[in-house]
C-alpha positions as CSV (number, residue, x, y, z in Angstrom):
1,X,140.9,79.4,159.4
2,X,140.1,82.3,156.6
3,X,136.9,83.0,158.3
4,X,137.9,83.1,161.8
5,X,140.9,85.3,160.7
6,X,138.4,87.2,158.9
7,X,136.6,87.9,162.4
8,X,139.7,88.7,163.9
9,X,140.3,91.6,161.9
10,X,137.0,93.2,161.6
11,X,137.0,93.0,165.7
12,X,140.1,94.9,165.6
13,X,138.8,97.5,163.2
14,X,135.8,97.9,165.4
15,X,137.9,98.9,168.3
16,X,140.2,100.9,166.4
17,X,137.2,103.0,165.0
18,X,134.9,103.6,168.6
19,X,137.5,103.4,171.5
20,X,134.5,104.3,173.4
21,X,133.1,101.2,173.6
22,X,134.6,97.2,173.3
23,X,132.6,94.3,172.4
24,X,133.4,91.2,174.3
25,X,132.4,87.8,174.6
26,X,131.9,85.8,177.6
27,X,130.1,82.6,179.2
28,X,126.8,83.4,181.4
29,X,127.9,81.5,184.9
30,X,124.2,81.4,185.6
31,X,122.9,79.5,182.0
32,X,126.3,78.3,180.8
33,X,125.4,80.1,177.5
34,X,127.6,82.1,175.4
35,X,127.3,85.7,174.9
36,X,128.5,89.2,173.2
37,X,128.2,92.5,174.9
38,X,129.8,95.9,174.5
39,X,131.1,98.0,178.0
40,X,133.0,100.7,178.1
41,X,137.1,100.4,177.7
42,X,138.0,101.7,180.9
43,X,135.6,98.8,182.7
44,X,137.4,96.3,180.6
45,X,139.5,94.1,183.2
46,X,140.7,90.9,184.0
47,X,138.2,89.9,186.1
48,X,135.6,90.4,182.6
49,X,137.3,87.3,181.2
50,X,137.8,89.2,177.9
51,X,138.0,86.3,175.1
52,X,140.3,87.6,172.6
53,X,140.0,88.4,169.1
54,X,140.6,84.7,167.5
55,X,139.8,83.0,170.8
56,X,136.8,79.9,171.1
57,X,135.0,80.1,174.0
58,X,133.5,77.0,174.5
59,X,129.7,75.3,175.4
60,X,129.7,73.8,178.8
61,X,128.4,69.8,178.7
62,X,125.5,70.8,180.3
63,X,124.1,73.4,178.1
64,X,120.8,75.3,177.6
65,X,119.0,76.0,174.5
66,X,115.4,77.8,174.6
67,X,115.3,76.9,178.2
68,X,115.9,73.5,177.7
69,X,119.0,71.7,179.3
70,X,121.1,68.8,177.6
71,X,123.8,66.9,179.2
72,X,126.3,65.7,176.9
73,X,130.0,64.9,178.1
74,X,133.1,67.0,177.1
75,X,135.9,64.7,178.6
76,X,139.7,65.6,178.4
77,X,141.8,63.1,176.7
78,X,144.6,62.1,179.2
79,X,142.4,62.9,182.3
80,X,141.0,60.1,184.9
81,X,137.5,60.5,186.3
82,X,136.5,58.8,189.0
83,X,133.5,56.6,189.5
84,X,133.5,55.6,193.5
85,X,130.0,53.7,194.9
86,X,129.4,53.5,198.5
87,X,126.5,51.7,200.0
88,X,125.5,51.5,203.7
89,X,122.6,48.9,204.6
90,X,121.7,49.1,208.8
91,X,119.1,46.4,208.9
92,X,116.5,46.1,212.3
93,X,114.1,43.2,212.8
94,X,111.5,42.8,215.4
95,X,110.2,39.5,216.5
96,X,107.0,38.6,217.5
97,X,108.6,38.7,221.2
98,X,109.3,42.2,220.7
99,X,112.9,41.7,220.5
100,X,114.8,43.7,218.1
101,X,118.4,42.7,216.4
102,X,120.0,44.9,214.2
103,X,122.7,44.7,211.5
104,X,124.9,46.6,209.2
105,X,126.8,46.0,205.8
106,X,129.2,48.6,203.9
107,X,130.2,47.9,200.3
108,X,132.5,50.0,198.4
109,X,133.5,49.5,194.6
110,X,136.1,51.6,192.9
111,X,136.4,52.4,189.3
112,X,138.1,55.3,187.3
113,X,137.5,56.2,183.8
114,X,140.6,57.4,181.8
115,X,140.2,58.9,178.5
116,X,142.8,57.6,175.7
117,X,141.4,59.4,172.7
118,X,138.2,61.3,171.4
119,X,137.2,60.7,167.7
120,X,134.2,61.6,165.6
121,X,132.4,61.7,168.4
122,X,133.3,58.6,170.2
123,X,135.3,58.9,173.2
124,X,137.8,55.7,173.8
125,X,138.6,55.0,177.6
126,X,139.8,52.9,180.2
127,X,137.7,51.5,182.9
128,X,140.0,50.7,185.8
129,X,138.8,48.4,188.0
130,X,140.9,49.5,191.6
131,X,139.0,48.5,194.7
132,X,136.7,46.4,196.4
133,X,135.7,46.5,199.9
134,X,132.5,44.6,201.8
135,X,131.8,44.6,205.8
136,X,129.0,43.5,208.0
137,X,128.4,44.1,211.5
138,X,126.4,42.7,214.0
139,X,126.6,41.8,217.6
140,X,129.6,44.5,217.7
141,X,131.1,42.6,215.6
142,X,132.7,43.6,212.4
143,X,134.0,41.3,209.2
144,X,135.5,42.6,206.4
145,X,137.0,41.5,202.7
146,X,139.1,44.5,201.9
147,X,141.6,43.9,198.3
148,X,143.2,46.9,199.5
149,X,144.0,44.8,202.8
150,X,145.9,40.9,203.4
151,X,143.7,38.4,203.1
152,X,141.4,37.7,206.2
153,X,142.3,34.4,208.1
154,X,138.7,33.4,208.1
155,X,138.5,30.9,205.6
156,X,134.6,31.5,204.7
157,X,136.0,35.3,203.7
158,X,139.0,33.9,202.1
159,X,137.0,32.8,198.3
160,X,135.1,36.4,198.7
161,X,138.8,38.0,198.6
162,X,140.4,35.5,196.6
163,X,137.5,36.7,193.8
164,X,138.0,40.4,194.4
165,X,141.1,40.4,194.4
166,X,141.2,38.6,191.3
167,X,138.7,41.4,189.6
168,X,140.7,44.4,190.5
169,X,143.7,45.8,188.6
170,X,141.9,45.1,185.6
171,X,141.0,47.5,182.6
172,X,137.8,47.0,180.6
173,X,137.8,48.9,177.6
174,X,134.7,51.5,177.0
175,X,133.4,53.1,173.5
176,X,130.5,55.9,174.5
177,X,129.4,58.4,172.2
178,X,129.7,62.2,173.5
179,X,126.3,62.0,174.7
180,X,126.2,59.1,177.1
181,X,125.4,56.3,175.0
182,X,127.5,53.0,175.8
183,X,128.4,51.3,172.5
184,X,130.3,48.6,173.5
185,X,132.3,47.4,176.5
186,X,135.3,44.8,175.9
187,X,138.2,43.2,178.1
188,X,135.6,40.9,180.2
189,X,137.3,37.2,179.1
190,X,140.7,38.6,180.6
191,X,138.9,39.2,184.2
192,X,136.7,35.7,183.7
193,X,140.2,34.0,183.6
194,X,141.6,35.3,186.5
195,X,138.7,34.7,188.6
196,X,138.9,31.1,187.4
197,X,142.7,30.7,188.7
198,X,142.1,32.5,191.5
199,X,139.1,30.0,192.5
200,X,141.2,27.2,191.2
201,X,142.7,26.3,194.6
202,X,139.2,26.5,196.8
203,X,137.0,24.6,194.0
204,X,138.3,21.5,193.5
205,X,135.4,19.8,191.5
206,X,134.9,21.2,187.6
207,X,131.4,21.2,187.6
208,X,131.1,23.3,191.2
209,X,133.9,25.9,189.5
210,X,132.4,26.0,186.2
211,X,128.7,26.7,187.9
212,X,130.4,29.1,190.1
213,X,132.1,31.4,187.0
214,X,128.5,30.9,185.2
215,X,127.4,32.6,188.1
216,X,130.1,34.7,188.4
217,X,129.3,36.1,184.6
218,X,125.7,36.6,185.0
219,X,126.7,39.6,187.3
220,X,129.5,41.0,186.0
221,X,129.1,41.3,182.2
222,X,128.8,44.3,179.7
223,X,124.6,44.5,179.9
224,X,124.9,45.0,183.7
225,X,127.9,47.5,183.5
226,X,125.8,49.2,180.5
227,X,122.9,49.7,182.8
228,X,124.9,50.7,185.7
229,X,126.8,53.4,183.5
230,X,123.4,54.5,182.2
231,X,121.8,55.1,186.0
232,X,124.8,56.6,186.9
233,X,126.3,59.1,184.5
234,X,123.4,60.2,182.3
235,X,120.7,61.5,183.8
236,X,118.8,64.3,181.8
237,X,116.8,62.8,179.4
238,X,118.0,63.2,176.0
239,X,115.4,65.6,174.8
240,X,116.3,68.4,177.4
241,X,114.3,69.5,180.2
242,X,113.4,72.7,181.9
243,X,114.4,74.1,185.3
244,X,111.7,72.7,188.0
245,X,110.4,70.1,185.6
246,X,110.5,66.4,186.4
247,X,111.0,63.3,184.5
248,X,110.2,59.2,185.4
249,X,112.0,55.8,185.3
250,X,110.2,52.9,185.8
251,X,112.3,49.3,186.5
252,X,111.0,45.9,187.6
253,X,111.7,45.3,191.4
254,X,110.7,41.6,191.3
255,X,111.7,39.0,189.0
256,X,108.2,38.7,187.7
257,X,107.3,42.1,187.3
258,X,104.6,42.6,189.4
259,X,106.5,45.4,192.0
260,X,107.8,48.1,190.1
261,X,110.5,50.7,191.3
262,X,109.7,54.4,190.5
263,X,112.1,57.1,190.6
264,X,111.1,60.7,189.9
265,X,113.7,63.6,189.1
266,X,113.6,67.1,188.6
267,X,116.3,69.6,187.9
268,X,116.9,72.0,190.6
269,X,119.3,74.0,189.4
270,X,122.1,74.7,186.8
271,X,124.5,77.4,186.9
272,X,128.5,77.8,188.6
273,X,129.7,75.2,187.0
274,X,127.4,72.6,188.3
275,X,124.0,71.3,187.7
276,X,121.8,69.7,190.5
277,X,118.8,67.1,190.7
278,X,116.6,66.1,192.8
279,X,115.4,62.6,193.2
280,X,112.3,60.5,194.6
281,X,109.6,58.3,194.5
282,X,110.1,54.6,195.6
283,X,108.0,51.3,196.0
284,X,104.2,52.2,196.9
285,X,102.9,49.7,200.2
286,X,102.3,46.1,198.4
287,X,99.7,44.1,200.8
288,X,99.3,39.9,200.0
289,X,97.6,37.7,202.1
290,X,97.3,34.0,201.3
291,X,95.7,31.2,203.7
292,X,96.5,27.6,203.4
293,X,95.8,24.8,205.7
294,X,94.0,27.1,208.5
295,X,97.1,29.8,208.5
296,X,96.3,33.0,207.0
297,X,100.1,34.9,206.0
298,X,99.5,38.3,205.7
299,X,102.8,40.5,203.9
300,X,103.2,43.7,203.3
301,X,106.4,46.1,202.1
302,X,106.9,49.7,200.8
303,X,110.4,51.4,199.6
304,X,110.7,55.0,199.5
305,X,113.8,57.2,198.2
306,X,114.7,60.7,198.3
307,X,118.3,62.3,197.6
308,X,120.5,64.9,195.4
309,X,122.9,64.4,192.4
310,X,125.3,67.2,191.2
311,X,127.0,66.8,188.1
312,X,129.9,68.5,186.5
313,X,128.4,71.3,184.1
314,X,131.9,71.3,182.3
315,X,132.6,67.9,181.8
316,X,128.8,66.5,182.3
317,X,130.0,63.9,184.5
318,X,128.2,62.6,188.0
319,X,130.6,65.1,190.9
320,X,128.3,63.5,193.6
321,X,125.2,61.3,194.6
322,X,123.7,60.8,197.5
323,X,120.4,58.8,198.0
324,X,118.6,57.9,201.2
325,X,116.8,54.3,201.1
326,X,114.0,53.1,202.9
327,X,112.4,49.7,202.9
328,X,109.6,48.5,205.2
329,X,108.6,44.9,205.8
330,X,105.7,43.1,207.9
331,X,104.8,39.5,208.2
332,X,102.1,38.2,210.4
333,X,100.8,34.5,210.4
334,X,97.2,33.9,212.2
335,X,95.1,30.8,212.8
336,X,92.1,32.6,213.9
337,X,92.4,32.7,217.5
338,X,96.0,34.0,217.9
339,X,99.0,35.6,215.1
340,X,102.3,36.6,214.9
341,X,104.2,39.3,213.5
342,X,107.8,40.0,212.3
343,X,108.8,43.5,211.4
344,X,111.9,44.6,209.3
345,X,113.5,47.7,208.2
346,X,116.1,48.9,206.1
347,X,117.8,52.1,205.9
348,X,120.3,52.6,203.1
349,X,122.3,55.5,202.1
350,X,124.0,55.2,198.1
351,X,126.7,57.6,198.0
352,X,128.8,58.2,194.4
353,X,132.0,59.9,194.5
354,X,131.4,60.5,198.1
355,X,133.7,64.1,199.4
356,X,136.8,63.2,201.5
């Protein structure tokens, strides 16, 4: 406090001494950076932003240093950020015949993230769990398990509801560090027990519920929610990068991991309070072909993806995501004389925080 009051009054001296002139400081809307510059008193307005005397201006999350930009998160404790997924699959297939059928699912899951407190460095907050919604289409016909909905009369839907119902309205407990990283993730045996009385009624035999919340676990669990976080809020790499330059992330697509999944990004932009990147790269074409007992199967499939992210340059956290998904298929069985082929694609759209 003796330094900054120090500050204070040699600024004031200053002025006092060359009323000519006033130095201000200011953030750079175009770098996010800090910094001081002296104009003349009578230009000296309100729309200058003039920090006083003994004010802090502060570093945006998403800052720049020697042309390199860091994403860390500056989160306000009391505030709610949301975390909204949206996923649209329209499937085609075309048989052999020529025929074509077509299909389409929706999934929706709802999250917010409210900060309780922000210590050392450590940010603790709530992961609220408020909404769950799948549909699938076909045939002009449309199904849906909605929690924010009754529960569907079709009994093969009624378990799907009875489960997400079950999972929303909870809180998981998050501790991340200011710069992304997830150190722990807690509250999950409160959500397991719930799902198990909410099953209770549709499993009647042990062993079929206890495999079911096994299975249950494997996909809802504090690794998968760390990797989802990871994908989905940091996503400059922690060494900084440079306007224009691009970066790689390479993840198994098969169990095996033969078939990789690459995604390229590049920073487009940064400046007016947000900071955009570009995203690409995919599945190259795969081609197999295996013959056994006189019939040759032929397979082949390629993925390719292409989209934007924005974050928040404030508050570093993902404003909006949307990512276009393609996925190609072909099959094709042959004796020699005469073969068949079966033909699928899928277009996806992945959508976080999508605008209203």
């Amino acid at each position: 406090m003796k330094k900054l009051t120090a500050l204070a009054l040699l600024a004031i001296t200053l002025v006092a001494c060359k009323k000519e002139t006033k130095t201000i400081t200011k953030v750079d809307p175009e770098t996010g950076k800090t910094v001081t510059v002296e104009v003349p008193v009578e230009t000296v307005t309100d729309s200058t932003k003039v920090a006083q005397p003994n004010a802090v201006v502060s570093t945006p999350a998403i800052y720049e240093a020697a042309g390199v930009y860091k994403q860390t998160f500056k989160l306000e404790k009391g505030q709610t950020y949301p975390l909204i997924t949206y996923q649209k699959d329209v499937q085609t297939m075309k048989a052999p015949d020529g025929k074509s059928q077509s299909g389409t699912s929706e999934m929706t899951d709802e999250m917010s993230f409210t900060v309780n407190d922000f210590k050392d460095g450590i940010y603790d907050i709530s992961i609220n769990l408020t909404g769950k919604r799948n549909s699938q289409s076909a045939n002009g016909k449309t199904v849906a398990v909605d929690t924010k909905q009754g529960e569907p009369k079709d009994e093969q839907l009624k378990m799907m509801w009875k489960v997400n119902k079950a999972l929303v309205g909870n809180k998981l407990n998050l501790k991340m560090s200011d710069t992304g990283k997830v150190i722990s993730i807690t509250g999950f045996d409160t959500v397991y027990n719930k799902v198990a009385a909410a099953v209770g009624s549709t499993i009647k035999d042990a062993k079929d519920k206890t495999a079911f919340i096994t299975s249950f676990k494997q996909s809802f669990n504090e690794k998968v929610l760390k990797d989802q976080f990871s994908k989905n809020l940091v996503l400059i790499p922690e060494n900084g990068v440079k306007i224009g330059e691009k970066w790689t992330q390479t993840e198994n697509a098969s169990p095996d991991g033969k078939i990789k999944l690459t995604t390229t990004y590049v920073l487009k932009n940064v400046g007016n309070g947000i900071a955009q990147i570009g995203v690409s790269g995919g599945i190259p074409k795969k081609s197999d072909k295996k013959t056994q007992e006189g019939i040759t199967r032929s397979m082949s499939s390629e993925l390719s993806q292409n989209g934007t992210i924005t974050l928040d340059q404030n508050t570093g956290w993902v404003k909006n995501q949307n990512i276009a998904v393609k996925t190609s298929q072909s099959e094709t069985l042959s004796d020699g004389k005469q073969s068949q082929t079966m033909k699928s694609t899928s277009n996806s759209t992945v959508v976080v925080n999508p605008s209203k």
